[in-house]
ZAKOL-988892 format. One record per residue (C-alpha): residue number from 1; chain; x, y, z. Coordinates in Angstrom, 3 decimals. Layout:
// ZAKOL-988892
<NUM,'A',<X,Y,Z>>
...
This chain:
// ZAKOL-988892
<1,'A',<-11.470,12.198,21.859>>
<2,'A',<-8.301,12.663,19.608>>
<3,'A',<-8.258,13.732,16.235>>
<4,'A',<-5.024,12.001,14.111>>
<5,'A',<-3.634,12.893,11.071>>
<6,'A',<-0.788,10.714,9.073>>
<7,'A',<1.518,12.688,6.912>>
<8,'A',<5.318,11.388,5.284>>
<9,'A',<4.086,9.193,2.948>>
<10,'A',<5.213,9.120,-0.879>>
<11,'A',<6.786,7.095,-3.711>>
<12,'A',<10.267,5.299,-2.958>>
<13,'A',<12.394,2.920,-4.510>>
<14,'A',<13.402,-0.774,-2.648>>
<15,'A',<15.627,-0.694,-0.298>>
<16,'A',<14.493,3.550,0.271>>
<17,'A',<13.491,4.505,3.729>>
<18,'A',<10.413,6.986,4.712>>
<19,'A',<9.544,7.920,7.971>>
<20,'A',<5.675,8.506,8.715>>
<21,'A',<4.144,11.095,11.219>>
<22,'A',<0.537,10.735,13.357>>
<23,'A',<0.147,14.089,15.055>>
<24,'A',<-2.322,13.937,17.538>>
<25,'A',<-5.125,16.262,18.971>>
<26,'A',<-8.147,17.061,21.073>>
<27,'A',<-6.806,15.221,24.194>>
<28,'A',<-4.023,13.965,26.429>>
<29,'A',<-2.043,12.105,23.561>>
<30,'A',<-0.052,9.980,26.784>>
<31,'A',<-3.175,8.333,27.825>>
<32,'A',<-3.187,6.477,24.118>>
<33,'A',<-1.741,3.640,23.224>>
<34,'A',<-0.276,4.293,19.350>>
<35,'A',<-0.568,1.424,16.573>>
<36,'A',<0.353,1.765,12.823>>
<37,'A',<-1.608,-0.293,10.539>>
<38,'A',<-1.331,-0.707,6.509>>
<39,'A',<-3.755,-1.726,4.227>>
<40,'A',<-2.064,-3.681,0.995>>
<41,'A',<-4.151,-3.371,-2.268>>
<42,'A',<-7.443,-5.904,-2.601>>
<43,'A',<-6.090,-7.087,1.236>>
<44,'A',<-7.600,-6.295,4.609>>
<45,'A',<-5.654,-3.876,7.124>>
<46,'A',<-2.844,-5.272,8.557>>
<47,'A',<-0.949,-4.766,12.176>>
<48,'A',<2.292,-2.997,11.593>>
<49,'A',<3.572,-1.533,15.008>>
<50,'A',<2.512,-0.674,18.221>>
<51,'A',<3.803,1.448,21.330>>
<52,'A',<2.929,1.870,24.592>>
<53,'A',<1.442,5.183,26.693>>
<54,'A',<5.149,5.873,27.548>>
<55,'A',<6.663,4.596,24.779>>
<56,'A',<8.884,2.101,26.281>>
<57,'A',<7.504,-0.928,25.158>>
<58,'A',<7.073,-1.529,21.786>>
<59,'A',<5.637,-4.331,19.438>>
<60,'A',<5.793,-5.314,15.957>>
<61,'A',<5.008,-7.917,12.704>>
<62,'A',<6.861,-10.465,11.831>>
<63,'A',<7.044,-8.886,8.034>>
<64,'A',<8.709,-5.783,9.943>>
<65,'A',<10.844,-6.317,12.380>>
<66,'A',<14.221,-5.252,11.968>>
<67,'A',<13.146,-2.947,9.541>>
<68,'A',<10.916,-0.449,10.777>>
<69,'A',<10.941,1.369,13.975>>
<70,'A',<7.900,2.835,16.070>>
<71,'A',<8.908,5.958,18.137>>
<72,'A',<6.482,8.443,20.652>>
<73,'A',<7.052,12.140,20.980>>
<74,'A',<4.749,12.582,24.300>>
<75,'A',<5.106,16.263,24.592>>
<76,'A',<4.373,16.796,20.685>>
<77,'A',<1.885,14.359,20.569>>
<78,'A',<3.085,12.577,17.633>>
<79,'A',<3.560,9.402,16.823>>
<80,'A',<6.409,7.740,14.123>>
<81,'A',<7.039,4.933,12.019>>
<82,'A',<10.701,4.807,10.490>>
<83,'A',<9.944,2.658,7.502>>
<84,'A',<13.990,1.114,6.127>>
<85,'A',<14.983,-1.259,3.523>>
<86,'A',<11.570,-0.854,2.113>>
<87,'A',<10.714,-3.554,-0.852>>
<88,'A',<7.258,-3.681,-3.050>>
<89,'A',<5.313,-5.722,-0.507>>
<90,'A',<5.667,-2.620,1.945>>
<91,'A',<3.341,-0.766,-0.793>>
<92,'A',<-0.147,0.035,1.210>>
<93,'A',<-2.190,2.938,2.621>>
<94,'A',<-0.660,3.289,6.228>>
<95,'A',<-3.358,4.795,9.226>>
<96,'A',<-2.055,4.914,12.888>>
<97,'A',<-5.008,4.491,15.159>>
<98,'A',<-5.022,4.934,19.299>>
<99,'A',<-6.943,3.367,21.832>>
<100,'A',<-7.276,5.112,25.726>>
<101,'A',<-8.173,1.817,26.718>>
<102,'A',<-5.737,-0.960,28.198>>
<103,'A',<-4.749,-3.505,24.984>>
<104,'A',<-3.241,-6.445,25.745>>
<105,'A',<-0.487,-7.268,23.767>>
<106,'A',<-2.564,-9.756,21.675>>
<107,'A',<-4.735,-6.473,21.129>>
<108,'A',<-2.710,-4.585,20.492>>
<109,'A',<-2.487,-6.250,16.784>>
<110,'A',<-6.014,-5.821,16.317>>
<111,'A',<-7.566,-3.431,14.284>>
<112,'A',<-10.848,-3.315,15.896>>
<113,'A',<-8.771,-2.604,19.791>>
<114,'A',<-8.707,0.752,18.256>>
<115,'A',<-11.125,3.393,18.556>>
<116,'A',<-9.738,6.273,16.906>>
<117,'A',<-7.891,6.532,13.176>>
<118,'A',<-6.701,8.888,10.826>>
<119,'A',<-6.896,9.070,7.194>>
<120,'A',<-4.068,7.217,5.824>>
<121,'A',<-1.028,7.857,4.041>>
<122,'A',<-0.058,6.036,0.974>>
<123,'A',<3.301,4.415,0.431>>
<124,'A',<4.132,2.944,-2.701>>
<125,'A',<7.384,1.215,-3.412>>
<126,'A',<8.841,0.635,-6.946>>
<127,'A',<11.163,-2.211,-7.569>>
């Protein structure tokens, strides 16, 4: 079972950049496939970005691509989400989760193909 914790959020103004952190624990953090989600205020969680075990293939929303970038330290077991040209709509609580499990790539955008999350980070973006 891993443990994840979320850490590099803050306060930034449009078109600012923050890059998030999921450190992993507890267990082989390769096996996992790595998503980052983000809950909006009053909205449900949404799918952000995801990587695979070996980081090689990589997936993301519409509302991010070309924007952010998801990135997999294997031997530190941590996970990253390069957030750039960041606007107000980008303001949510951000949680990676990981699955051990096989995701399709349709899964893969789905909150409930994880099994494990950690406790958010907020990011908040002033215009």
């Amino acid at each position: 079972q891993v443990q994840l914790v979320e850490s590099g959020g803050g306060l930034v103004q449009a078109g600012g950049s923050l890059r998030l952190s999921c450190a992993a624990s507890g267990s082989t953090f390769s096996n996992y496939v790595m998503g980052w989600f983000r809950q909006p205020p009053g909205k449900e969680r949404e799918f952000v970005a995801a990587t695979s075990r070996s980081g090689n293939a990589k997936f993301y929303a519409d509302s991010v691509k070309g924007r952010f970038t998801i990135s997999r330290d294997n031997p530190k077991n941590t996970v990253y989400l390069q957030m750039n040209n960041l606007n107000a709509e980008d303001t949510a609580v951000y949680y990676c989760a990981g699955e051990r499990d096989p995701l399709t790539v349709q899964a893969m955008g789905v909150p409930f193909s994880y099994h494990y999350w950690g406790q958010g980070t907020q990011v908040t973006v002033s215009s």
